[in-house]
Backbone as CSV, one residue per row, in Angstrom:
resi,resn,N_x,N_y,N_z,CA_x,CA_y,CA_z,C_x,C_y,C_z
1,UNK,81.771,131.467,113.044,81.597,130.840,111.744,82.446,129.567,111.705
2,UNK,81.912,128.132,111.472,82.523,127.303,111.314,82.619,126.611,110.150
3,UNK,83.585,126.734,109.185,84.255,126.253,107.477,85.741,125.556,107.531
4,UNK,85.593,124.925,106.729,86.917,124.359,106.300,87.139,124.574,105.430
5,UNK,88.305,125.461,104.601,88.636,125.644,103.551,89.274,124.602,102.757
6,UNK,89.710,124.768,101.463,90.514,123.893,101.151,91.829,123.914,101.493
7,UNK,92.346,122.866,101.748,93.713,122.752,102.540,93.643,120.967,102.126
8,UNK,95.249,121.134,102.347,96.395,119.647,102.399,95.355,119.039,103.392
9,UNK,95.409,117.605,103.087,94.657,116.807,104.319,95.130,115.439,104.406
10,UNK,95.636,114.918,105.156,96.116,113.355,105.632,95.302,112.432,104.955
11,UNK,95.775,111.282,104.219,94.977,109.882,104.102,95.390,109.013,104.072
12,UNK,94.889,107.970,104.180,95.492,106.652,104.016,94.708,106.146,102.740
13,UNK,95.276,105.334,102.237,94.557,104.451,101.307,94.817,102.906,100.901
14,UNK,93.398,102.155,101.123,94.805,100.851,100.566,94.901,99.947,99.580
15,UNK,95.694,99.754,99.525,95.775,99.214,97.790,96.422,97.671,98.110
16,UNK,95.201,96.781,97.443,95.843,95.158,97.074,96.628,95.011,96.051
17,UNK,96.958,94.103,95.797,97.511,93.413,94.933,97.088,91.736,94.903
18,UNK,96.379,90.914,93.962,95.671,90.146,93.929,97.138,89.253,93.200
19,UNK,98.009,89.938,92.204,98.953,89.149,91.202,100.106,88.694,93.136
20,UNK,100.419,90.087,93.262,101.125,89.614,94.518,100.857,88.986,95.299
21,UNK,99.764,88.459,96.021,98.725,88.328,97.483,99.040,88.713,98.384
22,UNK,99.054,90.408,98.691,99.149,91.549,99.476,98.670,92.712,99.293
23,UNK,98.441,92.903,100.450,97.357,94.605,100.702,98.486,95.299,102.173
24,UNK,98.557,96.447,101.090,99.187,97.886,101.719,98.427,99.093,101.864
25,UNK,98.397,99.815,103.427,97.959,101.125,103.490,98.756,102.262,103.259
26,UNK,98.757,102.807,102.387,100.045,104.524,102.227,99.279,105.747,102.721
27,UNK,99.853,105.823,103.244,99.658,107.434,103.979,100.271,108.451,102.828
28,UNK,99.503,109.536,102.425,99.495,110.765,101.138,98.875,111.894,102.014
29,UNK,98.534,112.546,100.965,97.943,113.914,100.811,97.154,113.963,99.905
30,UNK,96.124,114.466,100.324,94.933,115.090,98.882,94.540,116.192,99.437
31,UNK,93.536,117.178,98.942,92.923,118.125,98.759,91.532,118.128,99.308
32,UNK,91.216,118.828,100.335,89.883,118.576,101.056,89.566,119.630,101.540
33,UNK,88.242,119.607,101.510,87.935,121.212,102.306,86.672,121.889,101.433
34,UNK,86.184,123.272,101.560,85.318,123.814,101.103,85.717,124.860,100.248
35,UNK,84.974,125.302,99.013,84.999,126.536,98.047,84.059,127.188,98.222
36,UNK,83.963,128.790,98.050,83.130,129.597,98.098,82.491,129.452,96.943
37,UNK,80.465,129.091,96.645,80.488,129.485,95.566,79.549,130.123,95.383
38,UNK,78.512,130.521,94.756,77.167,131.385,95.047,76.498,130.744,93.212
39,UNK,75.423,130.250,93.539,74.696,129.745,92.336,73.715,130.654,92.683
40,UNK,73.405,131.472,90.766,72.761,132.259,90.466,70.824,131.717,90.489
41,UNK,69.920,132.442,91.039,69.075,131.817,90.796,68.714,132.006,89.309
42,UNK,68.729,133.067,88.402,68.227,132.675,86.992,69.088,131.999,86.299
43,UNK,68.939,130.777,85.619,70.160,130.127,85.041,69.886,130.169,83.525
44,UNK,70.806,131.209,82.726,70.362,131.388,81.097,71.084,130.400,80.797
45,UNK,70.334,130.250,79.436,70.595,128.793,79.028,72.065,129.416,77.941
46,UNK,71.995,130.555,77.643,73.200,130.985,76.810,74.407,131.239,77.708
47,UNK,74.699,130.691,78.681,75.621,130.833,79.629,76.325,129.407,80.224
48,UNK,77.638,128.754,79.991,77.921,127.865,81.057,78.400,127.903,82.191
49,UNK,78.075,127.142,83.711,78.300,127.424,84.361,78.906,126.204,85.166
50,UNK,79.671,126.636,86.098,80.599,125.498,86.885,80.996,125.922,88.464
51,UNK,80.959,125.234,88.986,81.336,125.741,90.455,82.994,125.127,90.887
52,UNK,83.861,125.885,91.850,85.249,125.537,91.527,84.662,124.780,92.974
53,UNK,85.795,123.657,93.056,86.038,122.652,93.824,87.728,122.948,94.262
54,UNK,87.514,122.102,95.582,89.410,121.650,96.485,89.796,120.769,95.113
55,UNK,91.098,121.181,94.494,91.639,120.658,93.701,93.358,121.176,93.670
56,UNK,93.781,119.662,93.324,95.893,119.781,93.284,95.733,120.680,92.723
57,UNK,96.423,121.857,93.300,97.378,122.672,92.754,98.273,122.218,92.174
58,UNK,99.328,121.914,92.644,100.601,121.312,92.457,100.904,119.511,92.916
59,UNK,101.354,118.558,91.794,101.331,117.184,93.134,102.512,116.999,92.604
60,UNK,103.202,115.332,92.757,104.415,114.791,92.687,103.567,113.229,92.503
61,UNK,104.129,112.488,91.823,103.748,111.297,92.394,104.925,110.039,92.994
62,UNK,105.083,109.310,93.777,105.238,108.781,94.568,104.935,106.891,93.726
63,UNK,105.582,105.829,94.518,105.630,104.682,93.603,106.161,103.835,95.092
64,UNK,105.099,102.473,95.274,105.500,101.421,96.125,105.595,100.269,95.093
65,UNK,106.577,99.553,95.521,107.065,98.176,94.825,106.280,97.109,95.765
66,UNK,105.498,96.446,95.528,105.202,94.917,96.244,106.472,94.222,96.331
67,UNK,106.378,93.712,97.568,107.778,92.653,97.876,106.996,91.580,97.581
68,UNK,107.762,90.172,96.991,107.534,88.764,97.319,106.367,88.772,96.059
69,UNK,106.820,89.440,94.769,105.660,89.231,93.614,106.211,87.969,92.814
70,UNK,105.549,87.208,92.457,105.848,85.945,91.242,106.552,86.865,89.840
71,UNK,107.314,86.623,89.438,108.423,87.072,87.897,107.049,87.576,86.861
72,UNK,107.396,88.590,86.170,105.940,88.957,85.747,105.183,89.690,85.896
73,UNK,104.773,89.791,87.323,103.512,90.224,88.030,103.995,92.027,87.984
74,UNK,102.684,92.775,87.934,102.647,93.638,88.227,103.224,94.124,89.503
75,UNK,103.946,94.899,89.924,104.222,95.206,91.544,104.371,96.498,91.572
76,UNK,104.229,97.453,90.708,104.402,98.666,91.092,103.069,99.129,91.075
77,UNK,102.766,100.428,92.300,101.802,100.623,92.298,102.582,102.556,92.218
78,UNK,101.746,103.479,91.564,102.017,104.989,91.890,100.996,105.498,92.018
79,UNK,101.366,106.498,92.870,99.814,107.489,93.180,100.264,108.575,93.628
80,UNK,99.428,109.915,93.371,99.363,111.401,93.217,99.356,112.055,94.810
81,UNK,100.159,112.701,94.951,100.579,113.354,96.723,100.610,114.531,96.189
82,UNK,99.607,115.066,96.761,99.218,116.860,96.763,100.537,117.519,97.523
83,UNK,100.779,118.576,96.988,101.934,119.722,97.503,100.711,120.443,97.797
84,UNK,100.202,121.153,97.347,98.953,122.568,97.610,98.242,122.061,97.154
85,UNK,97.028,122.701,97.458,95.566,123.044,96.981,94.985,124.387,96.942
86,UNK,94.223,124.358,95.764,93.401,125.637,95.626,91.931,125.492,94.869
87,UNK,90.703,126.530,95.474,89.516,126.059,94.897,89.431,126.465,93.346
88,UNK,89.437,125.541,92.465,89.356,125.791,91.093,88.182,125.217,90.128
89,UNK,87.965,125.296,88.647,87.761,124.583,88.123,88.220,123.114,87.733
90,UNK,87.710,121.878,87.950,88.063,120.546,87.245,88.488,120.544,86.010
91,UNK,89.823,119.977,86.009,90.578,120.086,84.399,90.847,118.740,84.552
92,UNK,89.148,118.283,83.322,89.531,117.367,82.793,90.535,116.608,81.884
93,UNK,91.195,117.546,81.115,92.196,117.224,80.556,93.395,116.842,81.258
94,UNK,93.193,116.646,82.398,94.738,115.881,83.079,94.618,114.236,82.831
């Protein structure tokens, strides 16, 4: 049987800065992988239904400063680094 569950997974990502004139790649963590789910074939309409997805468990977030920004300028950039993952429902309310 070949699956990937959900699990921690390496990325890069990269982020410009147009106020600065510079582009950075950061290496993180996100959430990747597969959930078990089984969709019913009769679907009542008096019922909602949702399938759970790889989603943060737990994150931290993390913050790069642009060097060499003009007085002013935006330079901080932050972004979300997964600790765990688990297959859940999407909570939109974050």
């Amino acid at each position: 049987e070949c699956r990937s569950s959900c699990r921690l997974s390496n990325i890069s990502i990269t982020v410009e800065s147009e106020e600065c004139g510079s582009c950075i790649t950061i290496d993180t963590t996100a959430c990747a992988g597969l959930c078990k789910t089984q969709e019913r074939v009769y679907r009542s309409p008096m019922m909602q239904y949702y399938q759970n997805i790889c989603n943060f468990r737990e994150w931290t977030y993390e913050t790069y400063e642009f060097k060499g920004c003009p007085a002013g300028a935006d330079s901080v950039f932050t972004y979300p680094v997964a600790l765990s993952c688990d297959c859940s429902k999407c909570n939109s309310d974050i």
